[in-house]
C-alpha positions in Angstrom: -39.1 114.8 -24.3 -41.3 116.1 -27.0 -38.2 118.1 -28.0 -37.0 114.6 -29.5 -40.1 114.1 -31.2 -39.5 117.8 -32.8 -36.1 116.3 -34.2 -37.5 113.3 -35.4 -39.8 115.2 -36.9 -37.7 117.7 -38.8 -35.0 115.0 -39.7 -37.4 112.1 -40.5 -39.2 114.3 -43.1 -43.1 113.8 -42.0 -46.1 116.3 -41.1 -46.6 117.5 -37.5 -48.6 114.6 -35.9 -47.6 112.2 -34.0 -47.7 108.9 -34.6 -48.3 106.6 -32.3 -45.3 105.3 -31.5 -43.9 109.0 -31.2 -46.8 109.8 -28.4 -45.7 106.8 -26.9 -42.2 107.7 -26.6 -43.0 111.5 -25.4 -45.0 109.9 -22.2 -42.1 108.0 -21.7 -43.7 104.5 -22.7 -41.0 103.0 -24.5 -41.9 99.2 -24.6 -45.3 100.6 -26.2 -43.3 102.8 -28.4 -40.9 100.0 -29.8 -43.7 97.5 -30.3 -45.7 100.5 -32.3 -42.3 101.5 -34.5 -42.0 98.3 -35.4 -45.7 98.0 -36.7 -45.1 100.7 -38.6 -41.7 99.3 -40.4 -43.7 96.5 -41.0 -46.5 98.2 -43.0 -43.4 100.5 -44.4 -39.6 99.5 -44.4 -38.4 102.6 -45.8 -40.4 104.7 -43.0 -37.3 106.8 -41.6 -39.3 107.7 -38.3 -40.0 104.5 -37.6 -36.2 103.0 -37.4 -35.1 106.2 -35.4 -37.6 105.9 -32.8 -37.6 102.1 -32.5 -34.0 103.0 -32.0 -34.1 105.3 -29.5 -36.7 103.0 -27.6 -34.6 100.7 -27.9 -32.0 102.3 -26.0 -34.3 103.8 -23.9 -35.1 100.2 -22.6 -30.9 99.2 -22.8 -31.6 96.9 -25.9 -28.5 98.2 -27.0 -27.9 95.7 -30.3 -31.6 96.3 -31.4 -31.0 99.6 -31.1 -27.9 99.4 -33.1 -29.6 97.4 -35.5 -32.4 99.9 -35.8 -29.8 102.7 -37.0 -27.6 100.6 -39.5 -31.4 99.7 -41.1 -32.0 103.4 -40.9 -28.8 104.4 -42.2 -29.4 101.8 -45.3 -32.3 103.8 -46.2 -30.4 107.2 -45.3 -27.0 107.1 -45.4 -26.7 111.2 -44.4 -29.5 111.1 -41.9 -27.9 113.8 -38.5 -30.0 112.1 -36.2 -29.2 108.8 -36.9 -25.5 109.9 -37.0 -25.7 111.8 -33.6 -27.4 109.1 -31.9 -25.1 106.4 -32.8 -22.1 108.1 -31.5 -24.2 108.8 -28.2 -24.6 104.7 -27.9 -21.1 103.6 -28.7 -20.2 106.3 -26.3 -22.4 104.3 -23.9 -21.1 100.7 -24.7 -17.2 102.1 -25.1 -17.5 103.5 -21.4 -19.1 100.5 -20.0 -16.1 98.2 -21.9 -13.3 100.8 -20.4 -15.1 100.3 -16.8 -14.6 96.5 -17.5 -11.5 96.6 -18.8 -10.3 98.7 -15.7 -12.1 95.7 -13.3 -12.0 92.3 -15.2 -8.9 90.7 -16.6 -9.1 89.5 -19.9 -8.5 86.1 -19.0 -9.0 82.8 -20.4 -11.1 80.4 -17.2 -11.8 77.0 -17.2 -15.1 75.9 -17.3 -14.6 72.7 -15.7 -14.2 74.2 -12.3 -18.1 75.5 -12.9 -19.9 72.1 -13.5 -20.8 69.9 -10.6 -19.9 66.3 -10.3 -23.5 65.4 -8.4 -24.8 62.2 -8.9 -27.4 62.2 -11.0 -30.9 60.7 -10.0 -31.4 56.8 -10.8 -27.4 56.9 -11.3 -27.6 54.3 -8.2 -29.1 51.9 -9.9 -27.3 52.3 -13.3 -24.3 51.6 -11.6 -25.4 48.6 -9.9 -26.0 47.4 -13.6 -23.3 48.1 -15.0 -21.4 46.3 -12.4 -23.1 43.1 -13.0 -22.6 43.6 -16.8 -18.6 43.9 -15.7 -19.2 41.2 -14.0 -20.9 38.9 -16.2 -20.3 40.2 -19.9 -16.4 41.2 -19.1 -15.8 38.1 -16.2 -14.3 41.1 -14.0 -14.2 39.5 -10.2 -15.6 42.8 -8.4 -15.4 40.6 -5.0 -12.0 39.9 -5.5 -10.1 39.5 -1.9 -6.2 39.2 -0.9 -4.4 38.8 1.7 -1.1 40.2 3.3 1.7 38.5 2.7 5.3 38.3 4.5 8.4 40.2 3.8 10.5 37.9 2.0 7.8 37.3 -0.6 7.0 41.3 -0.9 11.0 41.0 -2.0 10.6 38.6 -4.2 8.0 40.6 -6.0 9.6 43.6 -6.0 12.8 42.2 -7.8 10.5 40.4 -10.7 8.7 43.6 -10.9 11.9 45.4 -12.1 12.9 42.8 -14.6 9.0 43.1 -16.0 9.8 46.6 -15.7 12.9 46.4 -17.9 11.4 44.4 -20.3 8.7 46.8 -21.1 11.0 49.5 -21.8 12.3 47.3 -24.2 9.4 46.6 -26.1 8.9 43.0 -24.6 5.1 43.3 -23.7 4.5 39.6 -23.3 7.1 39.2 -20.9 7.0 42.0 -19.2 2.5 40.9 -18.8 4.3 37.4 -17.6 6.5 39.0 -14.7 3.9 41.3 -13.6 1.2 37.6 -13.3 5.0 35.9 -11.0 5.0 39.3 -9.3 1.5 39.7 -8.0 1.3 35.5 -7.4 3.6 36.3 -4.9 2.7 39.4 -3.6 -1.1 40.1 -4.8 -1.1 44.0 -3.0 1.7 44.7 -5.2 0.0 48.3 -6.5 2.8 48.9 -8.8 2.9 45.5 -10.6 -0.9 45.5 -10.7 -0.9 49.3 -12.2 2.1 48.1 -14.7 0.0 44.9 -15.8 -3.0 47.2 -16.0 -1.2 49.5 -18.6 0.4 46.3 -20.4 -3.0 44.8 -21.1 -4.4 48.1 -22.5 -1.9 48.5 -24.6 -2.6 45.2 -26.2 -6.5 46.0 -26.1 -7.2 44.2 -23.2 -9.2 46.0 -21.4 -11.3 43.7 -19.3 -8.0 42.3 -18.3 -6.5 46.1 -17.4 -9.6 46.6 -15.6 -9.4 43.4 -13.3 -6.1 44.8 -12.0 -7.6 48.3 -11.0 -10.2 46.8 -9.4 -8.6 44.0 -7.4 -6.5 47.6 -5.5 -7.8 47.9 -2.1 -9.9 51.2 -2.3 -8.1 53.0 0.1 -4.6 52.1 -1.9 -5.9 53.8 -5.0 -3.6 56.7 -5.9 -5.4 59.4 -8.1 -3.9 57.8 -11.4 -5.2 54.3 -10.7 -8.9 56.1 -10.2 -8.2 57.8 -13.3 -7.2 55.0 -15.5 -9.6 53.1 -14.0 -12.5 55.8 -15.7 -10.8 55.7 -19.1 -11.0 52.2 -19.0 -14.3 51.9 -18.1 -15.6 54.2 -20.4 -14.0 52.4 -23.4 -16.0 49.4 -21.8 -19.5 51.7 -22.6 -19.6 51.7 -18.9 -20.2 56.1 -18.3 -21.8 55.3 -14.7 -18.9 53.7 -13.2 -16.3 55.7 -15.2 -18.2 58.9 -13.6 -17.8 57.2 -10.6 -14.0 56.5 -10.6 -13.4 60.3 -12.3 -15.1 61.1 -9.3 -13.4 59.6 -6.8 -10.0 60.8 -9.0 -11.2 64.2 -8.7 -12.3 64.2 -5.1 -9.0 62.9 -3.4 -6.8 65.7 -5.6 -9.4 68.2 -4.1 -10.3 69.4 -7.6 -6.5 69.9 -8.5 -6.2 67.0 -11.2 -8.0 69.4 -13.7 -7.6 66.4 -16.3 -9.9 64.0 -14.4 -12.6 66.5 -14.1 -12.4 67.7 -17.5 -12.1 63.7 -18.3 -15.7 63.5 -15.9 -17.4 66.2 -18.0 -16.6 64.5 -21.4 -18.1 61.3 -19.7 -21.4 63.2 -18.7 -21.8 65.2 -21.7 -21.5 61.9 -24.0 -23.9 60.7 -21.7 -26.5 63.3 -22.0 -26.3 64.3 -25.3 -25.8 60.7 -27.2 -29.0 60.6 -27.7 -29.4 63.8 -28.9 -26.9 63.9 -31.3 -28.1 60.2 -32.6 -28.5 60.5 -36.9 -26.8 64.0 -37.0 -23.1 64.1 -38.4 -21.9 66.0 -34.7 -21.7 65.1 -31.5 -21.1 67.3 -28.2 -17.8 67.3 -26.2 -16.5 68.8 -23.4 -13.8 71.4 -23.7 -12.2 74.3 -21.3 -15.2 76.7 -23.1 -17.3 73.8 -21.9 -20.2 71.8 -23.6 -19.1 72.4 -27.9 -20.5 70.8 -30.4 -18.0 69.5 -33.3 -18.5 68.0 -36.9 -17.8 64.2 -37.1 -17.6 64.7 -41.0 -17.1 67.4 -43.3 -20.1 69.7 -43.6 -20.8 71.8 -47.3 -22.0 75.2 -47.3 -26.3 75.4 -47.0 -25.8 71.4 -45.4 -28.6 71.3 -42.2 -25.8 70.2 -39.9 -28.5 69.6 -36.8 -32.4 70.2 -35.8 -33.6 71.1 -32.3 -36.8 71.5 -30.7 -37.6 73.2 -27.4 -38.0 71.6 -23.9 -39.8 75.2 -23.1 -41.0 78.2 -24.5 -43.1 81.2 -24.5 -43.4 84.1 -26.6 -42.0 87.4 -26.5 -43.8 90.2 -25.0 -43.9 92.0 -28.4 -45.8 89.8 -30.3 -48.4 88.7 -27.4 -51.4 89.4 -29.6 -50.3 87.7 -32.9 -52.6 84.4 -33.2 -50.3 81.2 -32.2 -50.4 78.2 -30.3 -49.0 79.0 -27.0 -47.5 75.1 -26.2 -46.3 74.7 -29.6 -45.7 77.7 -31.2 -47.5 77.0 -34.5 -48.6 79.9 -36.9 -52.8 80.2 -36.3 -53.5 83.3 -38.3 -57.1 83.3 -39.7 -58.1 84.6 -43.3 -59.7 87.8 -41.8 -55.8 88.9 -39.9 -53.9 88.1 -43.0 -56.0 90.3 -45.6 -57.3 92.5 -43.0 -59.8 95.4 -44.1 -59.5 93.7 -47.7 -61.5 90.8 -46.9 -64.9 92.6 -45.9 -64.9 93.7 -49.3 -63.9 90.6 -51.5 -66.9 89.0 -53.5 -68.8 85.8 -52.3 -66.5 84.0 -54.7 -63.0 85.3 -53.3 -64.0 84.7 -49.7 -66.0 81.4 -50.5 -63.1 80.0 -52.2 -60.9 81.1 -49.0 -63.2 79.7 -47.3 -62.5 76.0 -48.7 -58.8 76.2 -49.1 -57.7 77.9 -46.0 -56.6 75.5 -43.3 -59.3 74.4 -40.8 -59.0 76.0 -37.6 -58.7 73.7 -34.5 -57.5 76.0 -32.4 -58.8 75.8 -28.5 -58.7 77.8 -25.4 -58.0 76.1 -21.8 -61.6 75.4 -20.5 -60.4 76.8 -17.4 -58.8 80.3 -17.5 -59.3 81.0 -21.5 -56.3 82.8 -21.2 -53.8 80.2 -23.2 -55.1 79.3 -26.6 -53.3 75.8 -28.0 -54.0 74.9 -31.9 -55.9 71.5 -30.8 -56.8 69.2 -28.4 -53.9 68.0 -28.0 -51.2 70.6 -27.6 -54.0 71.8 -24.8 -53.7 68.4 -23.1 -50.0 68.4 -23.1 -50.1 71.6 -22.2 -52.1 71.0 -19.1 -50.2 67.5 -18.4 -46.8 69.1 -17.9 -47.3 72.6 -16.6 -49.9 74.2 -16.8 -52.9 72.7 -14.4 -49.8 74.6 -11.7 -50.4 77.9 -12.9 -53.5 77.9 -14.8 -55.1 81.3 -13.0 -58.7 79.9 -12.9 -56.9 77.0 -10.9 -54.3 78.9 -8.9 -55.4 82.6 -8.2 -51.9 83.9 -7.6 -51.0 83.3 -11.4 -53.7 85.9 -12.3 -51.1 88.8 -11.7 -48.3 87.2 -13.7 -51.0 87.0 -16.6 -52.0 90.2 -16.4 -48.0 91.2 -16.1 -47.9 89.4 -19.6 -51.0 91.2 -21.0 -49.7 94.5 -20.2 -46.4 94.1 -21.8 -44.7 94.4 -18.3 -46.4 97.0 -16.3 -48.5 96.9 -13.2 -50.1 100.0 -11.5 -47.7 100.8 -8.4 -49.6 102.0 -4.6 -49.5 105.4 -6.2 -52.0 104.3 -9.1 -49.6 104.8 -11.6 -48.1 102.9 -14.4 -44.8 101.4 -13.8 -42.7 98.7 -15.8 -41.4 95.9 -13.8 -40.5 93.3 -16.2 -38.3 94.9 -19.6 -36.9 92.0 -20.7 -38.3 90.3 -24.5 -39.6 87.1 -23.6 -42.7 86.8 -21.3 -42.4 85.9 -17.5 -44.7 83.4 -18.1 -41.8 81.0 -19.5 -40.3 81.5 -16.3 -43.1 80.1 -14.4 -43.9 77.5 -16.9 -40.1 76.3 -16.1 -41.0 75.8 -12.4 -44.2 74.2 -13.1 -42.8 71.6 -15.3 -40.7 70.6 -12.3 -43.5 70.5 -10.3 -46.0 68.7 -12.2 -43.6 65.8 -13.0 -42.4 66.0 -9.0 -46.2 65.2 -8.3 -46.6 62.5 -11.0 -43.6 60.4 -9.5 -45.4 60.8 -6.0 -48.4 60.1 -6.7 -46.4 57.1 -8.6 -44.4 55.8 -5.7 -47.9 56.2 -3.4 -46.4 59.0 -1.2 -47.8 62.0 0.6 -45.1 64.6 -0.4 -42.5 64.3 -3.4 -39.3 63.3 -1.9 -35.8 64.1 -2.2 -35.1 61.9 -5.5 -38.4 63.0 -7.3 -37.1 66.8 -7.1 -34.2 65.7 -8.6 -35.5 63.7 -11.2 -38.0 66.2 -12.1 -35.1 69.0 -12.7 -32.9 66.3 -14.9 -34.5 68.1 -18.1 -33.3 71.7 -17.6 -29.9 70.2 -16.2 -28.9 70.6 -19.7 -28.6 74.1 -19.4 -25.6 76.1 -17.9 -26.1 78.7 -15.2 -24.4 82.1 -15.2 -24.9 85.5 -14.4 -23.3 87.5 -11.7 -26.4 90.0 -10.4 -29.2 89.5 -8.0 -32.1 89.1 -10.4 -34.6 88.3 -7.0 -33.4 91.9 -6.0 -33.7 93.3 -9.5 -37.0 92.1 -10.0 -38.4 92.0 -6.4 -42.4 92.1 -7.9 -41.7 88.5 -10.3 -39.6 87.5 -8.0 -42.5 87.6 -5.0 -45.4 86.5 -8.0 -43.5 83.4 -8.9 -43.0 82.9 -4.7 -47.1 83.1 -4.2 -47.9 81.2 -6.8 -46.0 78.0 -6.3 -46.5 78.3 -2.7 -49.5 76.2 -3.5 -49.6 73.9 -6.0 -52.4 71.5 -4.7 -52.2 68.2 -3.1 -50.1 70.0 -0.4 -47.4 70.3 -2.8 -45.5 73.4 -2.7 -42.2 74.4 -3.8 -40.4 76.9 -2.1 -38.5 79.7 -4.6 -35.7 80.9 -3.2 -33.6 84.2 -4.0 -31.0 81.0 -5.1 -33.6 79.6 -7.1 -34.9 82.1 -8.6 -31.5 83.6 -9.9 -30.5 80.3 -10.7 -34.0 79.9 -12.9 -34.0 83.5 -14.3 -30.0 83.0 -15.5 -30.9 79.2 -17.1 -33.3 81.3 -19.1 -31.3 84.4 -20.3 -28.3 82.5 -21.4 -29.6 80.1 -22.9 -33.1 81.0 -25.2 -33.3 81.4 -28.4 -35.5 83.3 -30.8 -37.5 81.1 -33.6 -41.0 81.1 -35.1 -42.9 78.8 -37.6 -42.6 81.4 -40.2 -41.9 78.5 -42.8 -45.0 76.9 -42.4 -48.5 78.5 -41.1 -52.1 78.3 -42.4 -50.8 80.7 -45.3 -48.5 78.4 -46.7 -51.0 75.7 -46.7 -53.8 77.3 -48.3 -51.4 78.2 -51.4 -50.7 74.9 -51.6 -54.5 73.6 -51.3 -55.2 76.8 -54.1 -53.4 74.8 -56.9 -56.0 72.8 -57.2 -58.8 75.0 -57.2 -60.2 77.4 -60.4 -57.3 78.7 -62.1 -58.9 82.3 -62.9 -60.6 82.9 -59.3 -57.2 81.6 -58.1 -55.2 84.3 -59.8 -57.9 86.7 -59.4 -57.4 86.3 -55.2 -53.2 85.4 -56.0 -52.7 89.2 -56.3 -54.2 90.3 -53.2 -51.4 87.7 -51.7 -48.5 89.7 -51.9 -46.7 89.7 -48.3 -45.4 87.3 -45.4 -48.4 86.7 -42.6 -47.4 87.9 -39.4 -45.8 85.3 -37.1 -45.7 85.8 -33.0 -41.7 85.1 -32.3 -41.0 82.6 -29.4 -38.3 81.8 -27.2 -37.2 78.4 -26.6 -35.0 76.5 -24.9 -33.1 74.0 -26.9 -31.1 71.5 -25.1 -28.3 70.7 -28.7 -28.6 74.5 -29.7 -27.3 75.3 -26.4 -24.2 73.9 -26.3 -23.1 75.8 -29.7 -20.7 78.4 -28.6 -20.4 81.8 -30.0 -17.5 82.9 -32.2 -17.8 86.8 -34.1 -16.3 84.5 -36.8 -19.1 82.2 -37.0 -19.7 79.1 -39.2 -23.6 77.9 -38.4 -26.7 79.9 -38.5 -29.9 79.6 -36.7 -32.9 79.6 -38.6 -36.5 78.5 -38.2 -36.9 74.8 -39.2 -40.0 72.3 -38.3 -38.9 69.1 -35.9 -41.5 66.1 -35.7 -44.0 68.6 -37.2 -43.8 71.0 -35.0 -41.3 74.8 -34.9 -38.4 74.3 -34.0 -35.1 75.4 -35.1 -32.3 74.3 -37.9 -29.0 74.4 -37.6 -27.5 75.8 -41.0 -24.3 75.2 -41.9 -22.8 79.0 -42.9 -19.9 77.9 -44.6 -17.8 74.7 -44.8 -16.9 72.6 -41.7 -14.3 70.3 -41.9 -14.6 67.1 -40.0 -13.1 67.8 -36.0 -13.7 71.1 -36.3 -16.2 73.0 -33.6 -19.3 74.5 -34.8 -19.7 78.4 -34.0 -22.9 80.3 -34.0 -23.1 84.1 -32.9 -24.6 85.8 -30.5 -24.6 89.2 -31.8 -24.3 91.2 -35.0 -20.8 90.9 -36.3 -20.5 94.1 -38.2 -20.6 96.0 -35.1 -17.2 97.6 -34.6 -14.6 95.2 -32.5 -14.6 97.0 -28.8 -18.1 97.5 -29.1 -19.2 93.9 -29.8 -16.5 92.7 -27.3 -18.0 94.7 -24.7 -21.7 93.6 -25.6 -20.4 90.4 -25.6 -18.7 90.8 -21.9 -22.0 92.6 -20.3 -24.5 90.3 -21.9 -22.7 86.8 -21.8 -19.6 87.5 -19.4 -16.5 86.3 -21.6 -14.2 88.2 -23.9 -14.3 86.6 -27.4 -11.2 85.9 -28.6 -12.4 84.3 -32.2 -10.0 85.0 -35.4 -12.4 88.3 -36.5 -11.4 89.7 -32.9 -7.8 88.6 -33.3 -7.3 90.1 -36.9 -9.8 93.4 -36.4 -8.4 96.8 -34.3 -10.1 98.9 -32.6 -8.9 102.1 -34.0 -6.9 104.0 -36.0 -4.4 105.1 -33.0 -3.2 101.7 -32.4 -1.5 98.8 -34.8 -3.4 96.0 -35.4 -1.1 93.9 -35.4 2.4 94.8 -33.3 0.2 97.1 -31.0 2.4 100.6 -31.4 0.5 103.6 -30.7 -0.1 106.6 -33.2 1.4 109.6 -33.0 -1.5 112.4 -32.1 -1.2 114.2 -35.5 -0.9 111.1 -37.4 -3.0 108.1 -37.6 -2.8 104.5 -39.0 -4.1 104.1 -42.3 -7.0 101.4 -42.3 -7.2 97.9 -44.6 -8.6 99.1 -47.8 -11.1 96.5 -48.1 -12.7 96.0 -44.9 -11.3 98.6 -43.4 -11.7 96.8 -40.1 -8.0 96.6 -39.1 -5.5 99.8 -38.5 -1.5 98.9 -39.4 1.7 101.3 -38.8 3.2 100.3 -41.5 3.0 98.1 -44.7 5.4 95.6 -43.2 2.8 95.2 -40.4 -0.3 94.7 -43.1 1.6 92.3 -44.9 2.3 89.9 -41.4 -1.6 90.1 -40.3 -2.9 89.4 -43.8 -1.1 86.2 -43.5 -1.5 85.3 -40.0 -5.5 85.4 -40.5 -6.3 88.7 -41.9 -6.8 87.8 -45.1 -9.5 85.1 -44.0 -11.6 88.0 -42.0 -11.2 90.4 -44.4 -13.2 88.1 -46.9 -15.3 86.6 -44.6 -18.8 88.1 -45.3 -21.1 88.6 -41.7 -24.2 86.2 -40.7 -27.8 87.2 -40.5 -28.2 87.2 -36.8 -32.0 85.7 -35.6 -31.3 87.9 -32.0 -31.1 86.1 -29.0 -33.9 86.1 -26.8 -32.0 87.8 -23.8 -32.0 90.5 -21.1 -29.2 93.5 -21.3 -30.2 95.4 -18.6 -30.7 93.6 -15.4 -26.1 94.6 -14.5 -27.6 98.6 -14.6 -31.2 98.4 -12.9 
């Protein structure tokens, strides 16, 4: 180990002591060594060292794209460095053979995500649809009580024949008289299914859709065919009715035993207007429901640097890394004091300087929970909510089982095992905290709706109701994270075993996997680094003396140091990810508080889908296909895949194979994409080529994910 030190060493260009986030890396402490690397590329972005070992920690800990990122930064500094060069071949080795294994097992194949999302019936949903009946009822003067009776046979004939002639008519273009028949048909045989369907299509056509709906309805239930409980949900949801167009989709999708993919994907579009409606109220975008599943699309054309949407977080915690940086733990806000931003310089400013800091620099309100002291909140009031929707469940002073998941947090991850010594058990960047903070929101508003509806124990409908916020986010993963993380896994299980009043809620391996994988899909890195106690007090200096003010100006020279969250954001997560990307995530403030903005990367065209990207798109194509595959679990199949090669021994674009001794020659501008012959260049460039080659790569604000759980 200290071998690679010795390299580092002798590469990096420094003297023979280790720094400390070399020691760290020699004991084989490679969260410690990553979190002290990047210090020291904070202090020092040219520092060589630093951006090989954070690298190499990186990998250590299978952060694969941070360590990749680590290396291009150290490669931008020097561009002939051995190390740098040796390593990076040794982790696209890594990611190459884990994308050949996959290739070998997965097909690259393009599922459906309509036959992952449930059809349950959402909590309350009984009552919405019992309104929405009586507004059919009484706003549309749709008879839902509508009875008939059997007829004889000679009338059932009679129908039949003036069924045909409306039949004919319609075919001719004769609406009216067809709509005419169809009323003689079903006056003399009212169970007439066909004319009442034909009417029912006839009276949409003209926009009459209370009528259309009248003559679904008035079918005996068990006479519905699975197009009449289809038309019936378009109908209704042109009527604003989503709870009873659910509810025909349903029934649509039920008796074709999932095979009508159209009324389930027609079900989803339902539920997903539902939900996110109000989310998407004042933004020009709205979410829909595609075979990708939940996308978000522009309802009007969208410039280049144009905010296309904002999003704040139903949940968040920080990541492990940036534990001791001063912030509000509820809402993320920046609470750096004078003394952490100037450091050692302040002890030895004059009265003046530091009197004058003293006056403009933000007031601190900042509060720990009077219980445990281990969560500070920036006021009184972000501790209040705090405590209201989570944490009285897992405060430790109140539940003693949440002391070792704190002290999990406070250590970065590591416990001491039976033997006594140190042992990681939690690698991934955000802190297990967040987890339990997930569960404990569920419980705490499970215990307000009993305690609401006077009941001992929170029944089955204030579970569900309780869980509606985080039903936003999709589930996916394919490991066992319970068996991959057996030590969370049985913390989480103690402490919500009691959560007072009697309550408990019982974690299951299901649970749990289902929780962990809500989490790694779908957070998000952000901070308030756009506004914190910094960026106030320069604002309250213009005011102030302008020579002391310039005096103390020059000792301002860098960016205070943020802690980085992860959140989860109910809008942002339903952006999918393209390599060819057209938003960006950056940090924003929502309703005062950090949050995240949605930046429009270049210009959207109203219809079109937004993209954002989950990785760094200059990494070679196979490589970010296979990060993409063992991180998220799809192949990307964007334009920049479609129009980039992997290699110089196949064509890009007709897929011929190199001779051994002869290789493709590359594009020679992004030299991205490998062609046989000039014939070939010339069809890709116009195909889409000539777009990706041009298209310039998006500043990527990481992912707050785990990489490693498919190899533990």
């Amino acid at each position: 180990m200290l071998e690679n030190v010795d390299i580092i060493n002798e590469q990096g260009g420094t003297n023979g002591s280790l720094s400390s986030s070399e020691f760290h890396f020699s004991i084989g402490d490679y969260r410690k060594a990553l979190e002290s690397a990047k210090a020291d590329l904070q202090l020092d972005g040219t520092n060589i060292k630093a951006c090989i070992i954070a690298a190499k920690s990186a990998t250590k800990l299978k952060r694969f794209e941070e360590s990749y990122n680590f290396y291009r930064d150290g490669l931008k500094i020097d561009p002939k460095n051995k190390v740098i060069a040796e390593e990076l071949i040794d982790l696209q080795k890594i990611l190459l053979n884990h994308f050949e294994k996959m290739s070998n097992e997965e097909k690259e194949q393009d599922f459906n995500m309509v036959h992952l999302c449930s059809q349950d019936v959402y909590p309350g949903d009984e009552e919405h649809f019992l309104l929405e009946k009586e507004i059919l009822e009484k706003k549309y003067k749709v008879d839902c009580s509508l009875s008939t009776k059997n007829v004889d046979l000679i009338k059932k004939k009679e129908a039949a024949q003036i069924l045909m002639k409306a039949h004919t008519n319609m075919l001719a273009g004769n609406t009216e008289d067809a709509i005419k028949q169809c009323t003689i048909a079903l006056d003399a045989d009212p169970l007439n299914i066909a004319a009442r369907q034909l009417r029912a299509q006839l009276h949409q056509e003209k926009g009459n859709i209370e009528q259309s709906v009248q003559d679904l309805w008035a079918i005996p239930k068990q006479n519905r065919t699975i197009d009449v409980w289809k038309f019936g949900g378009i109908l209704l949801h042109q009527l604003g009715l989503p709870v009873l167009a659910e509810f025909w989709y349903r029934k649509a999708t039920s008796l074709s035993q999932m095979k009508d993919v159209e009324a389930a994907m027609l079900f989803q579009k339902v539920r997903v207007e539902r939900m996110y409606g109000p989310l998407t109220s004042g933004y020009p975008i709205r979410v829909d429901f595609t075979k990708h599943g939940r996308s978000v699309f522009a309802n009007k054309n969208l410039k280049e640097g144009a905010i296309a949407f904002q999003d704040k977080p139903v949940l968040i915690g920080k990541l492990l890394q940036f534990r001791d940086v001063s912030a509000c733990d509820h809402c993320a806000a920046s609470l750096i004091t004078p003394t952490e931003y100037f450091r050692n310089k302040y002890a030895e400013f004059n009265p003046t300087l530091k009197r004058l800091i003293q006056e403009k620099w933000p007031k601190d309100d900042s509060v720990k929970c009077s219980s445990c002291q281990r969560e500070t909140y920036c006021n009184e009031q972000c501790q209040r909510e705090a405590w209201e929707q989570y944490h009285q469940i897992i405060c430790p002073a109140q539940n003693v089982n949440a002391r070792a998941l704190y002290d999990l947090h406070d250590s970065g991850g590591w416990i001491l095992n039976k033997d006594g010594e140190k042992e990681e058990i939690w690698t991934l960047q955000y802190s297990p905290i967040l987890l339990a903070r997930m569960w404990a929101m569920i419980v705490t508003e499970a215990k307000r709706l009993m305690r609401q509806s006077g009941l001992p124990q929170p029944s089955i409908e204030h579970w569900a109701k309780a869980k509606m916020p985080f039903r936003k986010f999709i589930v996916f993963g394919q490991s066992n994270a319970a068996s991959k993380l057996p030590e969370v896994f049985n913390m989480v299980r103690a402490i919500f075993s009691h959560c007072g009043d009697g309550v408990k809620y019982d974690i299951t391996e299901d649970e749990f996997n289902a929780r962990y994988y809500q989490a790694t899909c779908n957070l998000q890195a952000y901070s308030s680094s756009i506004f914190t106690p910094l960026h106030v007090f320069l604002e309250n200096l213009s005011e102030a003396d302008s020579v002391t003010t310039m005096l103390l100006l020059q000792y301002v020279k860098e960016e205070p140091k943020v802690a980085t969250f992860a959140g989860m954001f109910p809008l942002h997560a339903c952006l999918n990810h393209a390599c060819d990307n057209n938003v960006e995530i950056i940090d924003g403030m929502v309703d005062g508080r950090p949050g995240v903005n949605v930046l429009v990367f270049r210009e959207i065209k109203a219809g079109e889908e937004l993209f954002t990207t989950y990785i760094d798109t200059t990494m070679p194509r196979k490589i970010r296909r296979a990060w993409l595959f063992r991180s998220f679990n799809f192949w990307c199949h964007c334009r920049r895949c479609q129009f980039e090669g992997d290699g110089p021994d196949i064509c890009t674009n007709c897929g011929k194979y190199a001779q051994e001794d002869k290789k493709f020659p590359h594009c020679g501008k992004c030299q991205k994409a490998w062609y046989c012959s000039v014939q070939c260049q010339k069809e890709a460039w116009v195909k889409g080529h000539k777009v990706i080659c041009q298209l310039q790569h998006s500043k990527v604000n990481l992912k707050a994910i785990d990489t490693d759980l498919q190899d533990r």
